[in-house]
VOGU-272379 format. One record per atom (N, C-alpha, C, O): atom name; residue in one letter; residue number from 1; x, y, z. Coordinates in pm, 1 decimal, decimal comma, m for minus. Example, Ala and Ser with C-alpha at 12.3 -4.5 7.8 and 13.67 -1.06 7.14 Angstrom:
REM residues 2
+------+-----+-----+----------+----------+----------+
| atom | res |   n |       px |       py |       pz |
+------+-----+-----+----------+----------+----------+
|    N |   A |   1 |   1319,0 |   m569,0 |    780,0 |
|   CA |   A |   1 |   1230,0 |   m450,0 |    780,0 |
|    C |   A |   1 |   1320,0 |   m330,0 |    780,0 |
|    O |   A |   1 |   1423,6 |   m331,9 |    846,5 |
|    N |   S |   2 |   1285,0 |   m225,0 |    708,0 |
|   CA |   S |   2 |   1367,0 |   m106,0 |    714,0 |
|    C |   S |   2 |   1290,0 |      3,0 |    787,0 |
|    O |   S |   2 |   1340,9 |    113,8 |    803,9 |
+------+-----+-----+----------+----------+----------+
This chain:
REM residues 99
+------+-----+-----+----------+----------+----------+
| atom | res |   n |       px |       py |       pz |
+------+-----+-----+----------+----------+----------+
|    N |   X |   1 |     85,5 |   m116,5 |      0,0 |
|   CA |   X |   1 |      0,0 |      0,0 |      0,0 |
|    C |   X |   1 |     90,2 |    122,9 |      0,0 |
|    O |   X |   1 |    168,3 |    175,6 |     79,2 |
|    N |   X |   2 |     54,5 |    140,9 |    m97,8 |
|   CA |   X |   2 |    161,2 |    333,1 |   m108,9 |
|    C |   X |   2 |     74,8 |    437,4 |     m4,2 |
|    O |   X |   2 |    m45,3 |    441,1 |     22,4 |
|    N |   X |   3 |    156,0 |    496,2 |     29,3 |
|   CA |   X |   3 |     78,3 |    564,5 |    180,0 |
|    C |   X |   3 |    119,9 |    738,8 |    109,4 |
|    O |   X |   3 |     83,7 |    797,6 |      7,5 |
|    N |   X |   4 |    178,9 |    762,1 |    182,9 |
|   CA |   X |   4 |    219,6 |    928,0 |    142,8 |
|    C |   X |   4 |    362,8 |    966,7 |     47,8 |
|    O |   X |   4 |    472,2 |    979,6 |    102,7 |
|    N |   X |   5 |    345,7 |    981,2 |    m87,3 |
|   CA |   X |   5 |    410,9 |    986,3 |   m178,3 |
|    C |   X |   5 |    383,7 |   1102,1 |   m297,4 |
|    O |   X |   5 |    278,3 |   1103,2 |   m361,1 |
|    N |   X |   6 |    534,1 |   1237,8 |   m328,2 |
|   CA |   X |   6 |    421,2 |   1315,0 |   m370,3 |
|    C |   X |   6 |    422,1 |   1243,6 |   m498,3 |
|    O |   X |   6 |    319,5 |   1251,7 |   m565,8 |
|    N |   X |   7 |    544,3 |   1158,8 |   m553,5 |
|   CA |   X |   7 |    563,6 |   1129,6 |   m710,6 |
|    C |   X |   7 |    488,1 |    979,8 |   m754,9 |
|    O |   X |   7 |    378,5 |    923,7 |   m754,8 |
|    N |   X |   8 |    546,0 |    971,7 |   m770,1 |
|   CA |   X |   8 |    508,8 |    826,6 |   m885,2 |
|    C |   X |   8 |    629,8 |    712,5 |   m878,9 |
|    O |   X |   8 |    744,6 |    751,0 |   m901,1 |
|    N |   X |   9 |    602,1 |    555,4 |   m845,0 |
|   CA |   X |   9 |    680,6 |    490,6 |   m790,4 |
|    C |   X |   9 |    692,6 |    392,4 |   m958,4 |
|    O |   X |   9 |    595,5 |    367,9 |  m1030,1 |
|    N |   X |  10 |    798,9 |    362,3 |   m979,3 |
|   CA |   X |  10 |    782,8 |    287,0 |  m1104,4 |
|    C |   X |  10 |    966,4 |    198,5 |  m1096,8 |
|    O |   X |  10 |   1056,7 |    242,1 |  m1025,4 |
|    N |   X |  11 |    977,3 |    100,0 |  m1168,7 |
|   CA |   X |  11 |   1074,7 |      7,6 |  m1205,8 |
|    C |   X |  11 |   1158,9 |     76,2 |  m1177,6 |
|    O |   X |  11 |   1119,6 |    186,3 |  m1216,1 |
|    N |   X |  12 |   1309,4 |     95,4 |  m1108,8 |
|   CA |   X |  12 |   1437,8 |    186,1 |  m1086,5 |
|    C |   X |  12 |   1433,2 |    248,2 |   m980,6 |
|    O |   X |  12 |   1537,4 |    306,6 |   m950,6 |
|    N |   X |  13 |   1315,7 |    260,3 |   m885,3 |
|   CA |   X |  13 |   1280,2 |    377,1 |   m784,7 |
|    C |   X |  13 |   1385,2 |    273,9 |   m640,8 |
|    O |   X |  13 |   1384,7 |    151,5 |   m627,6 |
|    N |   X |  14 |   1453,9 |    364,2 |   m564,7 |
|   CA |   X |  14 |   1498,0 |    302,6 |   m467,8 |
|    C |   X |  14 |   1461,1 |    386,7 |   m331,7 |
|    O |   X |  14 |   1425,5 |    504,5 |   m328,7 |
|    N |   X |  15 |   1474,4 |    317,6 |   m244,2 |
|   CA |   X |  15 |   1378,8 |    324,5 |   m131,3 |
|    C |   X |  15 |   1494,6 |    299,8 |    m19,0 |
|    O |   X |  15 |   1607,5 |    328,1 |    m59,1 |
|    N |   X |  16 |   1483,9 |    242,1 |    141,9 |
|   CA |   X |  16 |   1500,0 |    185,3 |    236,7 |
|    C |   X |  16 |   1393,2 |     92,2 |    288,6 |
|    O |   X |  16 |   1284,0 |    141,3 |    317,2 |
|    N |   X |  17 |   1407,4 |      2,4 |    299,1 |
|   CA |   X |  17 |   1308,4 |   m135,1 |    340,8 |
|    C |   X |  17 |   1364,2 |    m81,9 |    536,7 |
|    O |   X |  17 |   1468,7 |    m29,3 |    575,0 |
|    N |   X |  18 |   1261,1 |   m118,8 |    602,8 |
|   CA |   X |  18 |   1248,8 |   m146,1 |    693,5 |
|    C |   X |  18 |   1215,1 |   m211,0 |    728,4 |
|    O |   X |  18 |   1095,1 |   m188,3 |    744,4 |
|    N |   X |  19 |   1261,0 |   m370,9 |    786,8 |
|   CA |   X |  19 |   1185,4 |   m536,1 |    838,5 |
|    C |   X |  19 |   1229,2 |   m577,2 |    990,1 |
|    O |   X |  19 |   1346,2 |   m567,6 |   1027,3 |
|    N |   X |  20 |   1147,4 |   m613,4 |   1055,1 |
|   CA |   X |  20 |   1180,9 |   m630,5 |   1179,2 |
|    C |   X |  20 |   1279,7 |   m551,3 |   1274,8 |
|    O |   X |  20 |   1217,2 |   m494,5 |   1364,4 |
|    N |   X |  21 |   1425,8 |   m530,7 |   1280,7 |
|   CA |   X |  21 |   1505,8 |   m424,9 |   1326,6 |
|    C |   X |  21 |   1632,1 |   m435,6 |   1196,2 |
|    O |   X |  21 |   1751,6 |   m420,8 |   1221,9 |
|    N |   X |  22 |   1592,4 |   m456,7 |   1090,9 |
|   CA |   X |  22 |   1696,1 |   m396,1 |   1005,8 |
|    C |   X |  22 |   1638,9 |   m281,6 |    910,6 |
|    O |   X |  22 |   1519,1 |   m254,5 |    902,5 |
|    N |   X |  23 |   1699,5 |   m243,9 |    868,5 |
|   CA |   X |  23 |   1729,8 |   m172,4 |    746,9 |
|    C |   X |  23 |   1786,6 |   m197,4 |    664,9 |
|    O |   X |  23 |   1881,6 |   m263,1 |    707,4 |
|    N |   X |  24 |   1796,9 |   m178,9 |    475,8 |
|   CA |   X |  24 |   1804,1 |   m183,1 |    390,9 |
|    C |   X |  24 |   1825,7 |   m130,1 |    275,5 |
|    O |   X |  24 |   1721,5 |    m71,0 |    247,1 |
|    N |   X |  25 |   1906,4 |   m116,1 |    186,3 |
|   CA |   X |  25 |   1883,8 |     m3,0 |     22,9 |
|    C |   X |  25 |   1804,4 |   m111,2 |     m0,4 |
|    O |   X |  25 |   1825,3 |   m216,6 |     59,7 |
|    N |   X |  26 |   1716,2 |    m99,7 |    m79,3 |
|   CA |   X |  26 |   1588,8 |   m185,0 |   m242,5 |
|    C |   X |  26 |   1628,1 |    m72,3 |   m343,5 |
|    O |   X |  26 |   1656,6 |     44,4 |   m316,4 |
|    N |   X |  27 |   1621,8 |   m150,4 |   m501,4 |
|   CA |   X |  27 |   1527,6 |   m102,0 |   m587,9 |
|    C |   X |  27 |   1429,4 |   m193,2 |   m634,2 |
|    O |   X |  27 |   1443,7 |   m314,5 |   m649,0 |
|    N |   X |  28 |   1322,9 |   m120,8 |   m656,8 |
|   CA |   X |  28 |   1192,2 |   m171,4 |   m721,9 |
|    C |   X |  28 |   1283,2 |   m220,5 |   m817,4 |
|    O |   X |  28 |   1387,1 |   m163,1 |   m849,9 |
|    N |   X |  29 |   1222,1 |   m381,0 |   m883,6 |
|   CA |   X |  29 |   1280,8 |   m434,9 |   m985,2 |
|    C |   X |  29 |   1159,9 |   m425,4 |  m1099,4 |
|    O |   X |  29 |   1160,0 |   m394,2 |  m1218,5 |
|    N |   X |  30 |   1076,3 |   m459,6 |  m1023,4 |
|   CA |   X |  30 |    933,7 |   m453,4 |  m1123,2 |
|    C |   X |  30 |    805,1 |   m463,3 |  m1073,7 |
|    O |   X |  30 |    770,3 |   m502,0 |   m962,2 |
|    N |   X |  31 |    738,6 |   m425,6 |  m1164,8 |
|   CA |   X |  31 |    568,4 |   m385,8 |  m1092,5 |
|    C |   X |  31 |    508,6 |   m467,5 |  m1185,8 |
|    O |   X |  31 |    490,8 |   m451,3 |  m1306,5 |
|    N |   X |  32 |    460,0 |   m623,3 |  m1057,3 |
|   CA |   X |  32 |    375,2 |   m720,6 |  m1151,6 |
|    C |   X |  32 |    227,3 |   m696,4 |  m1168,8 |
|    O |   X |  32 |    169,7 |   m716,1 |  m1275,8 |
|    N |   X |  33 |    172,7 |   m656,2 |  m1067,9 |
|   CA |   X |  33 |     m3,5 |   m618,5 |  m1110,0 |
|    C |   X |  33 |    m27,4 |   m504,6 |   m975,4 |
|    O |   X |  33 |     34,2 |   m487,1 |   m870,3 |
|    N |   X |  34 |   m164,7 |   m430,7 |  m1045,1 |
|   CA |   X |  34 |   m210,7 |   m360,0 |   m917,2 |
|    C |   X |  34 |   m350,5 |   m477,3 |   m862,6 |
|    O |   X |  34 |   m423,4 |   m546,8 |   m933,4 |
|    N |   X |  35 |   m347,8 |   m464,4 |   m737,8 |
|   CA |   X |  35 |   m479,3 |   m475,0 |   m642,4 |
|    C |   X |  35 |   m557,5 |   m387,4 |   m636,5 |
|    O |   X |  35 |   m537,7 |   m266,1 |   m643,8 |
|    N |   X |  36 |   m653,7 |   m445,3 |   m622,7 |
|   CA |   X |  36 |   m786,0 |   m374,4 |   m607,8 |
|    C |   X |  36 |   m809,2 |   m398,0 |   m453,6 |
|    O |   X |  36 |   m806,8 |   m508,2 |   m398,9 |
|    N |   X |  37 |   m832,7 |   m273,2 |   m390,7 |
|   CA |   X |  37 |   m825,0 |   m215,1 |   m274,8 |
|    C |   X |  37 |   m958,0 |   m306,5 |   m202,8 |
|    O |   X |  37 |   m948,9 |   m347,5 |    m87,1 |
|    N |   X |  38 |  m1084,0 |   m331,8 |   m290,6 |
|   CA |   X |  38 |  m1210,9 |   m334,0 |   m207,4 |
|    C |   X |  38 |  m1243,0 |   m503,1 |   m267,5 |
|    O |   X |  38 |  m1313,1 |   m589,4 |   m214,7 |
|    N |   X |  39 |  m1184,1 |   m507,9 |   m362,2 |
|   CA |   X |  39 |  m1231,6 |   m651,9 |   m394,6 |
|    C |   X |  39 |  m1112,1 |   m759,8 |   m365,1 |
|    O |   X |  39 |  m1118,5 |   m869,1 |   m308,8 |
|    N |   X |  40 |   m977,7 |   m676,6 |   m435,1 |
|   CA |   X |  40 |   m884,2 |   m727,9 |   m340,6 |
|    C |   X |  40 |   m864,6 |   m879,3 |   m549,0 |
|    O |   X |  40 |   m795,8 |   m980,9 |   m557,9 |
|    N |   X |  41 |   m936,2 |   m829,8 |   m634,6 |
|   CA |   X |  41 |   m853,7 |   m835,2 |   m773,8 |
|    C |   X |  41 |   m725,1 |   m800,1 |   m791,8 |
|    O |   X |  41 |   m705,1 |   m691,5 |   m737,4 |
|    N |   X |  42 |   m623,5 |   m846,0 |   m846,7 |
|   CA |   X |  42 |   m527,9 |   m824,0 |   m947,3 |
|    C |   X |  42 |   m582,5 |   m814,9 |  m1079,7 |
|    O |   X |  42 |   m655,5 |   m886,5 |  m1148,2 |
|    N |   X |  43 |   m496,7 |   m652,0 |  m1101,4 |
|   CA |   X |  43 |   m484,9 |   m620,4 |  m1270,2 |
|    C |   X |  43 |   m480,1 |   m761,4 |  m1356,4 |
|    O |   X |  43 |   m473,0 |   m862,8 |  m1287,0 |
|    N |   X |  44 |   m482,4 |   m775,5 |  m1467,7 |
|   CA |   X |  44 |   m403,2 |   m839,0 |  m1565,4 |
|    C |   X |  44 |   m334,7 |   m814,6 |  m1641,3 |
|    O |   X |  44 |   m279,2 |   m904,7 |  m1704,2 |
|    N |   X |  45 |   m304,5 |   m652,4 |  m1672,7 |
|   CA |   X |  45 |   m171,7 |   m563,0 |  m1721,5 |
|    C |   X |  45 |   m107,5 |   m566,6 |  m1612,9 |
|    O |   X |  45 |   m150,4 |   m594,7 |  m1501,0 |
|    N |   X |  46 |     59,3 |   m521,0 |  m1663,7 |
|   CA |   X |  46 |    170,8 |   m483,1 |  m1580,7 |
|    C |   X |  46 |    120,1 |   m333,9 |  m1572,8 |
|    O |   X |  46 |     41,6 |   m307,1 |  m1663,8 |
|    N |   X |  47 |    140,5 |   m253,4 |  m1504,7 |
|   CA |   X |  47 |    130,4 |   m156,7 |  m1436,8 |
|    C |   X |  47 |    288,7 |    m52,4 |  m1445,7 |
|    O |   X |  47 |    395,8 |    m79,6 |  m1391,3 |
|    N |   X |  48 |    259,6 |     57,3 |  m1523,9 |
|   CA |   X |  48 |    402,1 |    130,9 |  m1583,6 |
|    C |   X |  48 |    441,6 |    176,4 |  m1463,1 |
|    O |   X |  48 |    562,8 |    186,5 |  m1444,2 |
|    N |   X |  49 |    315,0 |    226,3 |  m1318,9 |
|   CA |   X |  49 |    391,5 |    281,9 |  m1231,2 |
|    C |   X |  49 |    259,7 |    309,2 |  m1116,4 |
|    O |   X |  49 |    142,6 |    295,4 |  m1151,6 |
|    N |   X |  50 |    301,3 |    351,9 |   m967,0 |
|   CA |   X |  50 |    213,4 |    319,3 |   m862,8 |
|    C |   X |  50 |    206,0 |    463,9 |   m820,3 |
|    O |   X |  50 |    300,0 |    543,2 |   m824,9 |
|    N |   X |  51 |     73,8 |    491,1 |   m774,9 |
|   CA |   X |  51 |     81,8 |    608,0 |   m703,4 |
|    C |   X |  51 |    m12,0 |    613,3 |   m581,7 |
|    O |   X |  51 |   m126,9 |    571,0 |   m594,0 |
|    N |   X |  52 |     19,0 |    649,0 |   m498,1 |
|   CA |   X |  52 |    m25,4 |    715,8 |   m373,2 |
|    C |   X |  52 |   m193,9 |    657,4 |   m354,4 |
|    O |   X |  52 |   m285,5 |    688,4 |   m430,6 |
|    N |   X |  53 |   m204,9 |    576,5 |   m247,1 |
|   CA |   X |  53 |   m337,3 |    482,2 |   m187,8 |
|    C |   X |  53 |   m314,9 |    380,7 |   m303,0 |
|    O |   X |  53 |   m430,3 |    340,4 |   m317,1 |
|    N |   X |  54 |   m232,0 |    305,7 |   m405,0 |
|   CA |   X |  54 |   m270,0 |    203,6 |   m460,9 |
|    C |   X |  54 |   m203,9 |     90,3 |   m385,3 |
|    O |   X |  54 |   m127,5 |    108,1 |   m290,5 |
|    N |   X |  55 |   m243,5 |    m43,2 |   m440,9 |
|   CA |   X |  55 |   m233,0 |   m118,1 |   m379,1 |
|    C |   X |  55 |   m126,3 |   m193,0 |   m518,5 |
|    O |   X |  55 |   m152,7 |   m202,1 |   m638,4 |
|    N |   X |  56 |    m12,5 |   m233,4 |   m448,1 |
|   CA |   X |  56 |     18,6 |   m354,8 |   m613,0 |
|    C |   X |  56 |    160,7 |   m422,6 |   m560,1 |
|    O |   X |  56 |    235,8 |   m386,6 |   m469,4 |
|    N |   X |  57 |    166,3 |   m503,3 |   m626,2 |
|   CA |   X |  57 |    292,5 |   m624,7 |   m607,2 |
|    C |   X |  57 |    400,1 |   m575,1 |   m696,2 |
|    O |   X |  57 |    387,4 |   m515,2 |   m802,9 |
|    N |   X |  58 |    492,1 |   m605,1 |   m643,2 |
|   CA |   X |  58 |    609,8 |   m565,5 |   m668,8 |
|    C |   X |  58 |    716,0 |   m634,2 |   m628,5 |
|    O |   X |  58 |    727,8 |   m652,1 |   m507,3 |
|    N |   X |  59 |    857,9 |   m710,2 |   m756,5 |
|   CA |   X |  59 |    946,2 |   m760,9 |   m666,6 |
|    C |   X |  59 |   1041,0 |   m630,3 |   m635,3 |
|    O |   X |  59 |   1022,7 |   m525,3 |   m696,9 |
|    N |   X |  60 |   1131,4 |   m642,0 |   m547,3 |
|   CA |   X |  60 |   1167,3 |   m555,9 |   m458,9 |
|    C |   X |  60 |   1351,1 |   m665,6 |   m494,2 |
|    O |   X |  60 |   1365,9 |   m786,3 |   m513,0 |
|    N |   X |  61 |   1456,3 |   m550,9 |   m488,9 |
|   CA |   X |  61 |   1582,0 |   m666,6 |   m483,4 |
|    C |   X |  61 |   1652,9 |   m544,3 |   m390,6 |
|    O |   X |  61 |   1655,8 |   m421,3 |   m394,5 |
|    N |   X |  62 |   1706,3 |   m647,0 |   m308,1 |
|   CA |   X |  62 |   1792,1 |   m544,8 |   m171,4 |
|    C |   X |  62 |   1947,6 |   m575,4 |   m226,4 |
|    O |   X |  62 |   1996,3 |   m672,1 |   m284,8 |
|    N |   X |  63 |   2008,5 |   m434,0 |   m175,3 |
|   CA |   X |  63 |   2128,5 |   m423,8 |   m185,8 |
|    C |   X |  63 |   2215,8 |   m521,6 |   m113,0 |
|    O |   X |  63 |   2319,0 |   m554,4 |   m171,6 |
|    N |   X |  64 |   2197,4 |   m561,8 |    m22,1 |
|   CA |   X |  64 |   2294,8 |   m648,2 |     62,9 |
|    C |   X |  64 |   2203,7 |   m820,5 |    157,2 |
|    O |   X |  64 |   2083,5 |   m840,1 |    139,4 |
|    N |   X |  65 |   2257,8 |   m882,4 |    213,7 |
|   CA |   X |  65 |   2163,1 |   m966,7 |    246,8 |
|    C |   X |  65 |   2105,2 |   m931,8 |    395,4 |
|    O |   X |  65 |   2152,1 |   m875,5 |    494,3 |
|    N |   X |  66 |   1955,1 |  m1005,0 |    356,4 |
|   CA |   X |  66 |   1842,6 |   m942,4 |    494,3 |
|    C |   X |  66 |   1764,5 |  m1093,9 |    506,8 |
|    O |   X |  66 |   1726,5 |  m1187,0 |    435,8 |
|    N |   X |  67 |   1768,5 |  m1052,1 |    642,7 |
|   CA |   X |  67 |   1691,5 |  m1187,4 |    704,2 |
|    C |   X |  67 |   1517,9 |  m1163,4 |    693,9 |
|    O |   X |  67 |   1454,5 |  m1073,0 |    748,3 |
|    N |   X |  68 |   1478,5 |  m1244,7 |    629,9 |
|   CA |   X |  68 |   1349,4 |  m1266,3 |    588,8 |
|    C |   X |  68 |   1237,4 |  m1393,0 |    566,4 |
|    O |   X |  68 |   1270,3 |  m1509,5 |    544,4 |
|    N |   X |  69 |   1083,9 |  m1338,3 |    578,0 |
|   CA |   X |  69 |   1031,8 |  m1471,7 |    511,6 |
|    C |   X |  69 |    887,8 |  m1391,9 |    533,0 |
|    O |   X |  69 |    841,4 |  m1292,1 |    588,2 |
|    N |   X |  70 |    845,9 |  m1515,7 |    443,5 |
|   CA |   X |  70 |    688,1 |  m1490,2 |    363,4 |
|    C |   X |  70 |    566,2 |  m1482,5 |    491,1 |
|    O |   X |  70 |    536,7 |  m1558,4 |    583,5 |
|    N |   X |  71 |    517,1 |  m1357,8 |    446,1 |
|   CA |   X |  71 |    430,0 |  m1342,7 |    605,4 |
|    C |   X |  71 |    318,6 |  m1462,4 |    629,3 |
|    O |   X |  71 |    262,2 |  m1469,5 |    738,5 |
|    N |   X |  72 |    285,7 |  m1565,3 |    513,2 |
|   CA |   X |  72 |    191,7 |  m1635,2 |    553,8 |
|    C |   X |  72 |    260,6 |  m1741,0 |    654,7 |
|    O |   X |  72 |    194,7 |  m1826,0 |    714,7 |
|    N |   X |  73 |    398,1 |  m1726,8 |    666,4 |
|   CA |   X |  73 |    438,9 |  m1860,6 |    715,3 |
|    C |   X |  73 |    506,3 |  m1794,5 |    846,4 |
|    O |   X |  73 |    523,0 |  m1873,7 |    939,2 |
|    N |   X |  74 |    539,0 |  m1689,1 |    863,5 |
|   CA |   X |  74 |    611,4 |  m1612,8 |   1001,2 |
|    C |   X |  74 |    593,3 |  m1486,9 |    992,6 |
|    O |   X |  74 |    688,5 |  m1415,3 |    961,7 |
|    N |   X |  75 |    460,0 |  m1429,5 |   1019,7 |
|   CA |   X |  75 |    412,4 |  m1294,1 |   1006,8 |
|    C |   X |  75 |    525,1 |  m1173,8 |   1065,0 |
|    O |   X |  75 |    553,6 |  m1077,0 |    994,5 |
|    N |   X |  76 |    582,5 |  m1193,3 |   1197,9 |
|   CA |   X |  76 |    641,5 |  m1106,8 |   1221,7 |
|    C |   X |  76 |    778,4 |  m1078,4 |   1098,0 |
|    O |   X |  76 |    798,0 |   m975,3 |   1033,6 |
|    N |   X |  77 |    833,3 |  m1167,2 |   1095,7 |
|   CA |   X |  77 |    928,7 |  m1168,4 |    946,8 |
|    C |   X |  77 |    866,1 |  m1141,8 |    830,9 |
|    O |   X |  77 |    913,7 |  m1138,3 |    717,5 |
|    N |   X |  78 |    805,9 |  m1131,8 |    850,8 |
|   CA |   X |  78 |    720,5 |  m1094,3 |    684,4 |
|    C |   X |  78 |    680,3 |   m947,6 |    637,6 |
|    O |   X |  78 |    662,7 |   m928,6 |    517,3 |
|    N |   X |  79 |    665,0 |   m842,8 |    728,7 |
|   CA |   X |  79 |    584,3 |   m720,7 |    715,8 |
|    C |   X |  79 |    692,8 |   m609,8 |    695,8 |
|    O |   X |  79 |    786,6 |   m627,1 |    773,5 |
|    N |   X |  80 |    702,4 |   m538,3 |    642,3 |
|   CA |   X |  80 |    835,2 |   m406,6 |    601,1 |
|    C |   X |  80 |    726,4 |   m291,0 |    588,5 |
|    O |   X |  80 |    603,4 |   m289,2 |    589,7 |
|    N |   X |  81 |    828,9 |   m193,0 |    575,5 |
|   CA |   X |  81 |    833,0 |    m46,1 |    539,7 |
|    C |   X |  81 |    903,4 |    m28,2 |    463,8 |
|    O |   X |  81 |   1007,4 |    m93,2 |    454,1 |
|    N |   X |  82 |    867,2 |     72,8 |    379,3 |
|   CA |   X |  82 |    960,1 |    131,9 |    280,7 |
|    C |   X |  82 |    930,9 |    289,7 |    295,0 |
|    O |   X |  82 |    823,0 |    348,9 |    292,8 |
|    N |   X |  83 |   1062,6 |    338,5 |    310,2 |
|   CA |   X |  83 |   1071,5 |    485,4 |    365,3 |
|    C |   X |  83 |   1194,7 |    567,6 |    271,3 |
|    O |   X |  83 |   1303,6 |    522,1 |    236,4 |
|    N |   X |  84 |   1146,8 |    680,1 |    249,1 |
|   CA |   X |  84 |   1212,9 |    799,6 |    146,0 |
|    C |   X |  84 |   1211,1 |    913,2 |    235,8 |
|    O |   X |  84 |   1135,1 |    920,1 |    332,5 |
|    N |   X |  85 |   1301,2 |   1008,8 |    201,2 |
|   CA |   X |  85 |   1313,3 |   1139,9 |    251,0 |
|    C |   X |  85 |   1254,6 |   1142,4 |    406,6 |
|    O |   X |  85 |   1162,9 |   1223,9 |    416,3 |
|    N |   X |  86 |   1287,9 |   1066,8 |    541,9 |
|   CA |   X |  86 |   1201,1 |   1055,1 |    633,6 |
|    C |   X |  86 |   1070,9 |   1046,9 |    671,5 |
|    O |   X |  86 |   1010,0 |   1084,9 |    771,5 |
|    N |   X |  87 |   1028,0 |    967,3 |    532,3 |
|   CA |   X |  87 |    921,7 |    933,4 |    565,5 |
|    C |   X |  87 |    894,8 |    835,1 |    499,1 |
|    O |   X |  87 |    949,9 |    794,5 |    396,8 |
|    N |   X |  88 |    774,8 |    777,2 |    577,9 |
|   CA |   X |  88 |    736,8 |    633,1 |    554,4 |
|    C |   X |  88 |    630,0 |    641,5 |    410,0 |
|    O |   X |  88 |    526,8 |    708,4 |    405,8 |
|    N |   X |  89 |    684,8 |    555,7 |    296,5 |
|   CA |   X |  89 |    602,0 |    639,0 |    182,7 |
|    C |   X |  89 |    497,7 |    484,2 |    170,7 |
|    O |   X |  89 |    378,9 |    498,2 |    141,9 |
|    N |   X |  90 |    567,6 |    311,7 |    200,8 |
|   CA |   X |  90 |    479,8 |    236,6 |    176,4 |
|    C |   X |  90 |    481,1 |    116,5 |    311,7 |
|    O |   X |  90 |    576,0 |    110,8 |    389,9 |
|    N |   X |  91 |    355,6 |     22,2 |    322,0 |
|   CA |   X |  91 |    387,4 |    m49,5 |    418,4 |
|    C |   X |  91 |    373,9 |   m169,3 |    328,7 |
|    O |   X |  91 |    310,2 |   m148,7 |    225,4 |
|    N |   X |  92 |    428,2 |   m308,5 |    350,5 |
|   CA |   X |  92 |    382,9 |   m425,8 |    277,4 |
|    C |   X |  92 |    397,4 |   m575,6 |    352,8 |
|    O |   X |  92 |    424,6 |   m579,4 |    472,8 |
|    N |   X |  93 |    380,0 |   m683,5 |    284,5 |
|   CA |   X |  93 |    409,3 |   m805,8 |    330,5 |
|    C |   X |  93 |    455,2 |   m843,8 |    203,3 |
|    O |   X |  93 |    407,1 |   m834,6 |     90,4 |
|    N |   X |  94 |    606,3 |   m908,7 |    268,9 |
|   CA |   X |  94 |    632,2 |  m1047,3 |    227,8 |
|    C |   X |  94 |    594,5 |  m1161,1 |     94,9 |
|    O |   X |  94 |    613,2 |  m1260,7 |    164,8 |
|    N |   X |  95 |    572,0 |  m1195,8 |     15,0 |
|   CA |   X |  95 |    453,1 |  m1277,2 |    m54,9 |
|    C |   X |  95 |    546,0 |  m1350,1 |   m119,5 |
|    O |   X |  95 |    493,5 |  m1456,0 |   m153,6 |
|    N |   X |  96 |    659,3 |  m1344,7 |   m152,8 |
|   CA |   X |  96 |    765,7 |  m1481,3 |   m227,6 |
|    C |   X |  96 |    923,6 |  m1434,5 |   m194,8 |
|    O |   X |  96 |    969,7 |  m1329,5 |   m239,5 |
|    N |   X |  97 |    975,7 |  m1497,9 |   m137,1 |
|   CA |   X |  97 |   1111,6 |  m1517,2 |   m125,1 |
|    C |   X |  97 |   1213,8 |  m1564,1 |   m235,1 |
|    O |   X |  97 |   1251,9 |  m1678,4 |   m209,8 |
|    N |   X |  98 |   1271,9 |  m1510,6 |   m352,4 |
|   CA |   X |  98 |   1379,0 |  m1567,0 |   m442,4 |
|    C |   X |  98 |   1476,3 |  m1514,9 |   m388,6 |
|    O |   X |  98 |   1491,8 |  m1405,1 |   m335,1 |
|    N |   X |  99 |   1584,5 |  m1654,9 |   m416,3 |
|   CA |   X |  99 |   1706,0 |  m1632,8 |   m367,9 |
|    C |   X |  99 |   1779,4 |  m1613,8 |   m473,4 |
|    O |   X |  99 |   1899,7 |  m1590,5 |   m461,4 |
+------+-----+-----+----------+----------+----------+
């Protein structure tokens, strides 16, 4: 969920992940579908770019290695932040682990 963002989040955008007590560099690698907020659908287009209250999946690739896992299986490991300019711009879960 993109929370408070004034721009537009798209493929290249880098961030800080925040997960449990680490921190992180990410860049967005790619934007696979948006969600639908109320029905809780996925798009079936890729999505050029996210803005502010949308909802959408995204793989995410971190600069260095972070201890992690998929929130259906260890919720507290699973849930991040992603934060810009001191502030918290998205919150998310977890949903596939590639190594």
């Amino acid at each position: 969920v993109i929370l408070e963002h004034k721009s537009i989040i798209c493929a290249g955008y880098s961030a800080v992940m925040h997960i449990h007590c680490a921190a992180e560099e990410i860049t967005v690698k790619a934007l696979i579908c948006l969600v639908d907020k109320k029905t809780g659908e996925k798009s079936k287009t890729r999505p050029r770019f996210v803005k502010q209250d949308q909802v959408a999946i995204m793989r995410i690739e971190c600069s260095g290695m972070i201890c992690l896992e998929q929130f259906k299986l260890f919720p507290q490991m699973g849930r991040f932040t992603l934060r810009d300019e001191n502030k918290t711009i998205a919150i998310g879960k977890v949903l596939k682990v590639i190594e």
